[in-house]
Every structure is written in C-alpha cells, then in structure tokens.
C-alpha positions as CSV (number, residue, x, y, z in Angstrom):
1,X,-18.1,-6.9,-23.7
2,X,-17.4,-10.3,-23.1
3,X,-13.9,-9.2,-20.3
4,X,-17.0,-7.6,-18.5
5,X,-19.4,-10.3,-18.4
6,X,-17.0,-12.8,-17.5
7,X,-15.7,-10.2,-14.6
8,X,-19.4,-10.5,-13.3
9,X,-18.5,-14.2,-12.7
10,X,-15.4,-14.1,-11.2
11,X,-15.4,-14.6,-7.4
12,X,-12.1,-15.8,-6.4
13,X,-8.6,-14.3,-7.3
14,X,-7.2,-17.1,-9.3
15,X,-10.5,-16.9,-11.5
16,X,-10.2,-13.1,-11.7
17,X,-6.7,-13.4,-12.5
18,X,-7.4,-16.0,-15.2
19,X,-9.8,-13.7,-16.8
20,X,-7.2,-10.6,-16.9
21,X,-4.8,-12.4,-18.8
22,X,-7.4,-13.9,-21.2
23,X,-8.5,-10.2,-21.7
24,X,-5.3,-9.1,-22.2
25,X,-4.7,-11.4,-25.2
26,X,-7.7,-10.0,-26.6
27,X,-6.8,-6.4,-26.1
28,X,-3.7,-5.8,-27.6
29,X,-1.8,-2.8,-27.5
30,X,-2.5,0.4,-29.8
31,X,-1.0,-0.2,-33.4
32,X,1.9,2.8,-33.5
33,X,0.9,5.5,-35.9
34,X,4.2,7.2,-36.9
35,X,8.0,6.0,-37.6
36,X,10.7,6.4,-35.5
37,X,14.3,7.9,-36.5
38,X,17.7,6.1,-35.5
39,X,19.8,9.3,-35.7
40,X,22.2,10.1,-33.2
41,X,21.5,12.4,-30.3
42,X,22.6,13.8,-27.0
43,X,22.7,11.1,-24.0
44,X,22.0,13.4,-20.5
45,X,22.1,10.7,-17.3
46,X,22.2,10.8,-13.8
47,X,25.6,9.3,-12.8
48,X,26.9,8.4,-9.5
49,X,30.5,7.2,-9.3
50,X,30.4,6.2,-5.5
51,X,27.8,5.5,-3.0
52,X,26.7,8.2,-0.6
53,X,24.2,10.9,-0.1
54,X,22.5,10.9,-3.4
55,X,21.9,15.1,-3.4
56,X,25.8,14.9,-3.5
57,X,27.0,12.2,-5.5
58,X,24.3,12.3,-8.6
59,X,25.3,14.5,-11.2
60,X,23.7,15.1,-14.8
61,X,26.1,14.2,-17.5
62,X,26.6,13.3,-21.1
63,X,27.1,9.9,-22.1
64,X,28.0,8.5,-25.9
65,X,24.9,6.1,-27.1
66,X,26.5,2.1,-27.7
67,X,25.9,0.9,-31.5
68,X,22.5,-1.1,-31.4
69,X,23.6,-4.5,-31.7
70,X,22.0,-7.6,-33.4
71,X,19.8,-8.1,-30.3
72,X,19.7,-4.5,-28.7
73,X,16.8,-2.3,-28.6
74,X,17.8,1.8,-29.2
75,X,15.4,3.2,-26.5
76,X,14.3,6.9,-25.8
77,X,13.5,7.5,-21.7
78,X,9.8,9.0,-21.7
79,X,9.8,9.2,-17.7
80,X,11.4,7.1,-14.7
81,X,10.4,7.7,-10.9
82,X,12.5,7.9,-7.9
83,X,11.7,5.0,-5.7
84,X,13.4,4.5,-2.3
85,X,15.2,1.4,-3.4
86,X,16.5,3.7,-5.8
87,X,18.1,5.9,-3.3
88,X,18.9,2.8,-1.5
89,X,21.1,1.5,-4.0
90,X,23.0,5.1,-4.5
91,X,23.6,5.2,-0.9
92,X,25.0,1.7,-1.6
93,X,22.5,-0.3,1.2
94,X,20.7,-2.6,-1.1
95,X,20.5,-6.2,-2.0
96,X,21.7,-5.3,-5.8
97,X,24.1,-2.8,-6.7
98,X,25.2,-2.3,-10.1
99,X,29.0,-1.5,-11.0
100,X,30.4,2.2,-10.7
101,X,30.0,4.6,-11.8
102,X,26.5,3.7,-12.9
103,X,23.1,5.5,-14.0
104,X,20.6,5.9,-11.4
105,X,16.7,4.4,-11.8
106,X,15.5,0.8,-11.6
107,X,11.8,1.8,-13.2
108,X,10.6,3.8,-16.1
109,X,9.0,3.6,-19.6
110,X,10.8,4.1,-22.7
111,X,9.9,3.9,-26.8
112,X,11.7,1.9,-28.6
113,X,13.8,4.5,-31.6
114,X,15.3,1.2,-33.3
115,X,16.2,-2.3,-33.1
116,X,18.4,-5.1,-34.6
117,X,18.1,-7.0,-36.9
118,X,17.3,-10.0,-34.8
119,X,14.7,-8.0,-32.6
120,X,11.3,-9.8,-32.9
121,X,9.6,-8.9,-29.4
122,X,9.3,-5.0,-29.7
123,X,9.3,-2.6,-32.9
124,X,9.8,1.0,-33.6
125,X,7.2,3.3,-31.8
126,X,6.5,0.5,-28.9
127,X,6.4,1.4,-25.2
128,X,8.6,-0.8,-23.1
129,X,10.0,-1.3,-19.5
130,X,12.8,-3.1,-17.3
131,X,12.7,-6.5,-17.1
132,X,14.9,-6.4,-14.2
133,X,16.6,-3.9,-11.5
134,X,20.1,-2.1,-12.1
135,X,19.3,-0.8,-15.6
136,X,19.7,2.7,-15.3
137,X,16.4,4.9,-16.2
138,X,17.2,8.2,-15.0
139,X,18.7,9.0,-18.9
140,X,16.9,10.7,-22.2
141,X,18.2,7.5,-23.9
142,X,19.8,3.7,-24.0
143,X,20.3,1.1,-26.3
144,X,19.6,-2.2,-24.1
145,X,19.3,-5.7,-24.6
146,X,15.8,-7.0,-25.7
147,X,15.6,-9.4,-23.3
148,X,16.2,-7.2,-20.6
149,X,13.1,-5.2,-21.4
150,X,9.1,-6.2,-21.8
151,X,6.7,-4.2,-24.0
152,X,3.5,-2.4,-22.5
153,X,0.6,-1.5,-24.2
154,X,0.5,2.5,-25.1
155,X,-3.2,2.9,-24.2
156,X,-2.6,2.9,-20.7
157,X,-1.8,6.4,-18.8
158,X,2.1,7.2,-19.1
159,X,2.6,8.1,-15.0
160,X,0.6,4.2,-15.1
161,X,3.4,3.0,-17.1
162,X,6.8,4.8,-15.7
163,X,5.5,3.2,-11.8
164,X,4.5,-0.1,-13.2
165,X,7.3,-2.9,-12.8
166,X,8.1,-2.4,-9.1
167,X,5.3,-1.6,-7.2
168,X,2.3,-2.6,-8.5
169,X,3.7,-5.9,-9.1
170,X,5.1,-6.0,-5.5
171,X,1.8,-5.8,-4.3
172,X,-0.1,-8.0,-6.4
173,X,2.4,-10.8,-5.6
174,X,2.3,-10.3,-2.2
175,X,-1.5,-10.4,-2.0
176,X,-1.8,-13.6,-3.9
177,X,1.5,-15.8,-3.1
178,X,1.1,-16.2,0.9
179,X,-2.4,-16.6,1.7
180,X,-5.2,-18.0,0.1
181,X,-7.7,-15.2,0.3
182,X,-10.9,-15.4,-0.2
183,X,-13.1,-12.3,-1.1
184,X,-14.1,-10.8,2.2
185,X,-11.0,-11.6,3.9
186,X,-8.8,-8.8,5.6
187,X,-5.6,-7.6,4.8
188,X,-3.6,-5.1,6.8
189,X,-0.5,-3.3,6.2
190,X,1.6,-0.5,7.3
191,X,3.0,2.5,5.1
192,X,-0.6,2.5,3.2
193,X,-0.1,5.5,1.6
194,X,3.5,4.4,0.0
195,X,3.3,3.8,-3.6
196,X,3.2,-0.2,-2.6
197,X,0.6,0.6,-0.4
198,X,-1.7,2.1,-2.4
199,X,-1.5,-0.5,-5.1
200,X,-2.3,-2.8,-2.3
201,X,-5.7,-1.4,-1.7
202,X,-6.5,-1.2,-5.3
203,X,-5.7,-4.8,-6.0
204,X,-7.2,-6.2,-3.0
205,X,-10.4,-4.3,-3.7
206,X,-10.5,-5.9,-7.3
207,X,-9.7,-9.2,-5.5
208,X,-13.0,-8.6,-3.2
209,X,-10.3,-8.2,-0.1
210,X,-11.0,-5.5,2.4
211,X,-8.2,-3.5,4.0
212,X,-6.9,-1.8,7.0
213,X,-4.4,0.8,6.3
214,X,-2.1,1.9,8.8
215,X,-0.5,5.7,8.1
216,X,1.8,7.9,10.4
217,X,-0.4,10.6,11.9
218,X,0.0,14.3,10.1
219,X,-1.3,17.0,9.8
220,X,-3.5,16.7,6.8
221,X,-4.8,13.4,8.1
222,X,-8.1,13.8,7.3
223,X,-7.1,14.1,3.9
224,X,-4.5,11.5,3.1
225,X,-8.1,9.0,4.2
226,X,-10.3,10.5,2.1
227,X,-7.6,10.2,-1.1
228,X,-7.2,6.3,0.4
229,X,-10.5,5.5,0.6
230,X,-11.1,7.3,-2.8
231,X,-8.8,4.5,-4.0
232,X,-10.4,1.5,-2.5
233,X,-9.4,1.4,1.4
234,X,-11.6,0.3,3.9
235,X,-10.3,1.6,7.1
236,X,-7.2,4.4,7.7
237,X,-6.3,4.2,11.1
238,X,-2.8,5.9,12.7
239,X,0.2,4.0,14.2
240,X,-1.3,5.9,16.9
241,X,-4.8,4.5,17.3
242,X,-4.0,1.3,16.4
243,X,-2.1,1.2,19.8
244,X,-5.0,2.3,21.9
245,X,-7.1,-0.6,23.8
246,X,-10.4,0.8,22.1
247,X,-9.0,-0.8,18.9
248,X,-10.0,-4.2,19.5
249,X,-13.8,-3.1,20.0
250,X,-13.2,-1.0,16.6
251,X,-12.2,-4.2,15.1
252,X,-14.7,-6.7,16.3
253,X,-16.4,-5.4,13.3
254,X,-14.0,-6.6,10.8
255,X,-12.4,-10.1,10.2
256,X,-9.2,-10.9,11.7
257,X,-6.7,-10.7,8.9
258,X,-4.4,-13.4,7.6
259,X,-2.1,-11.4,5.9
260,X,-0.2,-8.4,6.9
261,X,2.5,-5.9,4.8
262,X,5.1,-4.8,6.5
263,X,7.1,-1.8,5.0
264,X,8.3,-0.4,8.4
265,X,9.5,-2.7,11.2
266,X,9.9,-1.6,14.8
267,X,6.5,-1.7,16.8
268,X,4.3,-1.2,14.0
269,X,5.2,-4.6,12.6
270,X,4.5,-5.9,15.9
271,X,1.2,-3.9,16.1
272,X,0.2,-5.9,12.7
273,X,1.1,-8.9,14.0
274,X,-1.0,-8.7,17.5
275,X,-3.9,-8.2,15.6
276,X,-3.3,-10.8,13.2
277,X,-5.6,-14.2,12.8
278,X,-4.1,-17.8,14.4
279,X,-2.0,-19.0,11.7
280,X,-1.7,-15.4,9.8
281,X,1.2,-14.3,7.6
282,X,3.1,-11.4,8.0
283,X,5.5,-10.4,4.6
284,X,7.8,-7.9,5.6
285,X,9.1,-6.4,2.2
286,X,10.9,-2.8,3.4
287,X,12.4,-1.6,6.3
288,X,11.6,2.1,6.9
289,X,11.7,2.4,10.8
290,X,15.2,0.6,10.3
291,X,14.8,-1.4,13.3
292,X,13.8,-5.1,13.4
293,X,10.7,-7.0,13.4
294,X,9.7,-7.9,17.1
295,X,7.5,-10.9,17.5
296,X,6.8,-11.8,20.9
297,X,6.9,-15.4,21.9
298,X,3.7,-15.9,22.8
299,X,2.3,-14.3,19.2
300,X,4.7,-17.4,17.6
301,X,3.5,-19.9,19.7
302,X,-0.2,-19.6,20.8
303,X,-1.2,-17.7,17.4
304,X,1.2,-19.5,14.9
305,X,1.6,-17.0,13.0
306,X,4.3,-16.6,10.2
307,X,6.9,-14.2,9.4
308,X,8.3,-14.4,5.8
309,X,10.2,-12.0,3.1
310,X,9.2,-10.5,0.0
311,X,11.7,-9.3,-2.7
312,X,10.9,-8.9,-6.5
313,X,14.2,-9.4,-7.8
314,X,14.2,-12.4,-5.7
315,X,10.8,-13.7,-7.5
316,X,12.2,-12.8,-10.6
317,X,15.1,-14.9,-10.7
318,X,12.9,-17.7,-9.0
319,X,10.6,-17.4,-12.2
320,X,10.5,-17.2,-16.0
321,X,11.0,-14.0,-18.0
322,X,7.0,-15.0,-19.8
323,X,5.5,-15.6,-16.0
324,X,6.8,-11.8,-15.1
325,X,5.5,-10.7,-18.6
326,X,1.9,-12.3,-17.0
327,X,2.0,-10.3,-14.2
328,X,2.8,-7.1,-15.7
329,X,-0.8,-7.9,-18.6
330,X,-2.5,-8.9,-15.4
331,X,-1.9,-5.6,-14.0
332,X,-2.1,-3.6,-17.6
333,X,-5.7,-4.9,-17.7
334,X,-6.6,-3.8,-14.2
335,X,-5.2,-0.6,-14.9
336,X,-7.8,-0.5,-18.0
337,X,-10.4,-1.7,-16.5
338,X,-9.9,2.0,-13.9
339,X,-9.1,-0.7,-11.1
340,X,-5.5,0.2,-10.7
341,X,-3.8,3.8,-10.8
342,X,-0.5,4.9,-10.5
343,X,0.1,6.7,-7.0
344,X,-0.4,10.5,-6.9
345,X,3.1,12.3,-8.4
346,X,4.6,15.0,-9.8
347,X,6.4,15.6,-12.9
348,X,10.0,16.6,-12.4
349,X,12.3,17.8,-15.5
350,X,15.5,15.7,-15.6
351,X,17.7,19.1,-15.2
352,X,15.8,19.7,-12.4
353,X,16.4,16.3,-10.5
354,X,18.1,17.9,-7.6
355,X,14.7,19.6,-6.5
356,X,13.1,15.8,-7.2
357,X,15.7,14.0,-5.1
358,X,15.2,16.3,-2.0
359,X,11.4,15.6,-2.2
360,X,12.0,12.3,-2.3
361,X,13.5,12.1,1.0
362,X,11.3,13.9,2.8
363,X,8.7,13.2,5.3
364,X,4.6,13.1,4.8
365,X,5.4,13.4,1.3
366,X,2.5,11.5,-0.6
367,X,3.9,12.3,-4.1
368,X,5.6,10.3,-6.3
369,X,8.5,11.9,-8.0
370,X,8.9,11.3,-11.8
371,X,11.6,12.5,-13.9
372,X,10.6,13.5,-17.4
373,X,12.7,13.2,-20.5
C-alpha cells in the first residue's frame, strides 16, 4: 500500500524512479516451491557457423552441456525472442559478434537447474537473464557464468521476462539520459510500433511524458493506433502525414518535443528533427531505412539541436554490473504495477524456428517472435 501512496506523490522521473527501486526492495521475488534436478539432458541450439542469410545458415543441433564449474550456473532456456540485432549479428553487420560457429539469441529467460558451489546470487528454481549480448539463448539449456546473468523475479508474466533486457531497457535509458523531461513534455519517435517503441510509450506515460508515434502507413492502420493508444500513445500519425503542411497546425496543440527516437534514418529522422524544439535531442539507436541521418544546416544552426547515439552494450560497459541490475528492478516494478508490457508476440516452438525466422523479417509484422523451450 505504501509503493501506491508514495506513487501518488511522485511528479518527476527521478522521484518516480527512486520510488520503483525502493518498491522493488520491498517486493521481492516469489519464494520457489519445488527443487530442481542436475541430471544430464539433451542440449538442441540454433548454430550458425558463418554469417549470412540466417533462413540458411541457422540450423538446430545437438550440443554436449560443459560441467558446472565453481562459479557457473546450469541453466534451462524457458523462452528467447528473435530481435533484429539478433539477425544482425548472424548476417554478421553488428557492433558485437561472438566467435563461430556460435548460438544464436542475445535475450531470453532461463531457470536456474544448479549451481556451484561458490554461487551466492541465484539458487535452484530462480528465473534469470543475460547480463550482456553474445550469450546464445536460442538453446533448451546452458551452464553460464553467474556473473554473466541477473535474476528476475518469477511473478512477472514470462513473454514480460524473455523481452526484458534489451528493449525495455533501451527505452527507458533513452527517455531519462538525454533530456531532462518534465511531466507534460513531448517525445517523438519513429518505428513506434517496434518492440522499443512500444516500451517507449509505456514508460513515458508512467513518467507523465506524452508521445507522438510515427508508423509506416498499412493496411490495418486503424488498428495498429488503437493497440498504441491502448498502450499509452498520445498521437499515431504516418511517415505520410507527418510530411504534409497541415501537420504544423495539427501540432500547435502539442508541445514541441525535446527528444526524438530514431530507429530508421533517411527522411523520417529528418522529419523528427524539423519538428523538434530549439536545443532538442535527437538519439538515433537503429538504422532500419539503412540510409543516413540528414540534418539540414539550418536545423543545426538556427534550432541547435543535437544529434547523439544510443547503444546498450555501450552503456553497459560504461556502467556497473549493480546499476544495470537497477534498471532491470526499475522496470520489473513497472511491469507489476500493469505500467509496462511486453510487445504483442507469438510463441514459436524451437523446432519450428525456420517459420519464426521468416516472420521475423517480414514487413508490417507487429508480432514479436519467441522461441519456446
């Protein structure tokens, strides 16, 4: 009762952020109920021995479990999405790629089977999830390193858990590191109906931020804003209409923004950053257009606006392993709270991950794809 009342009173994102991580040493995780076994099993992973086209270089194969080790954590793979930094890094275009041949997946949650005997963090029955990119999720099982993974509490939904250490913590980062909002400030982005993006509308609304949400236009339109604004979004506009002169009378109703997410370069970063606020931020943090970010000169002089970068691993590395675990209890807590839910998906047996890797690629797809165990 007392994470409510003191919700009530927050009014400004660091003091909503204090109180998350205050709650979340109050509400711990659920106690397991039931042991675990150590025995050995079967190891099916999705491999890829060289970069390429990952419909033809990914295939399912069995792989011997390593001994758990004095610091290793035996881990059994409950479910791992397919991101597009995943298929980045199998196409072998990405800022980190792991040595081959190498297991596919950079997110997921797992529960812990077993641990060594110098293990303190996590115990059997525990839900945990990468610390870090490169690990290899897309697998039934791993023993890794426990300081390479961070526990999560198991009264959270699972599909909450498997998309938790990339996205969600993208966004919150991004909405809290550049600008010092203030509730009733404006963000605007691009790709709003990505997984990023929709954790972006969710945060900000619990921040008190409003949003405009850019989207390609489709054919169910009208329903892609609805599910948005279900989630929190203010305004859905197309890269269409946000071209069109009659936007700037649309948005004389709204305050400028000072921040804008870019996902897709090209001309709709340049569309965010014409209607950005003097002295605005842009954070460019994916490249889906795969063409650069035009900024006219007049927009960098007259405007002063600001063009930075956003990468997680970066901010991992930049920060300690305890400040990520933060973040990730900050966002636990929003998720509890019904303020943050994982983007809309669908479950996808591992045998099947052919079917899941074409649907990852394709266009207007609003789904998440999630590999199950």
């Amino acid at each position: 009762m007392w994470v409510c009342t003191a919700l009530s009173g927050a009014r400004t994102p660091a003091q909503l952020r204090r109180v998350l991580l205050l709650a979340s040493r109050h509400c711990g995780p659920a106690a397991a109920s039931f042991s675990a076994s150590a025995e050995p099993s079967r190891v099916r992973a999705l491999v890829y021995g060289h970069h390429g086209d990952p419909a033809k270089v990914v295939e399912l194969k069995n792989l011997e479990l390593a001994a758990v080790g004095g610091s290793d954590v035996h881990v059994k793979m409950l479910a791992a999405p397919i991101n597009p930094s995943d298929i980045n890094m199998i196409q072998g275009n990405y800022g980190l790629l792991p040595k081959l041949p190498a297991v596919g997946g950079n997110e997921g949650v797992g529960q812990v089977v077993a641990v060594g005997s110098s293990v303190t963090g996590v115990k059997p029955g525990d839900w945990v999830i990468p610390a870090n990119a490169g690990l290899g999720t897309w697998r039934t099982e791993a023993v890794f390193s426990e300081e390479v993974l961070v526990g999560v509490p198991k009264d959270i939904p699972l599909p909450s858990a498997a998309t938790l250490s990339v996205n969600p913590c993208t966004a919150y980062r991004m909405l809290v590191d550049f600008e010092q909002l203030q509730p009733g400030d404006c963000v605007i982005q691009n790709a709003s109906n990505s997984g990023v993006g929709q954790a972006v509308i969710q945060i900000a609304a619990a921040l008190g931020l409003r949003t405009i949400n850019v989207v390609r236009d489709r054919p169910d339109i009208q329903k892609l804003t609805e599910r948005l604004k279900n989630l929190g979004a203010d305004h859905v506009i197309t890269e269409e209409e946000i071209r069109k002169h009659e936007m700037k009378n649309f948005l004389k109703d709204v305050p400028q923004p000072r921040l804008a997410l870019n996902c897709v370069g090209g001309k709709s970063s340049t569309e965010l950053l014409r209607h950005l606020a003097p002295g605005g931020t842009m954070v460019t943090y994916g490249g889906m257009a795969k063409q650069p970010v035009i900024a006219s000169v007049g927009l960098l002089i007259f405007k002063d606006l600001k063009l930075r970068g956003f990468w997680l691993s970066q901010w991992k590395k930049d920060h300690s392993p305890d400040q990520f675990k933060e973040l990730i209890l900050t966002l636990c807590n929003l998720i509890r709270r019904g303020q943050l839910t994982a983007p809309a998906c669908s479950q996808v047996p591992l045998q099947d991950y052919q079917r899941a890797l074409e649907a990852s690629t394709q266009p207007f797809v609003s789904s998440k794809q999630i590999l199950t165990m």
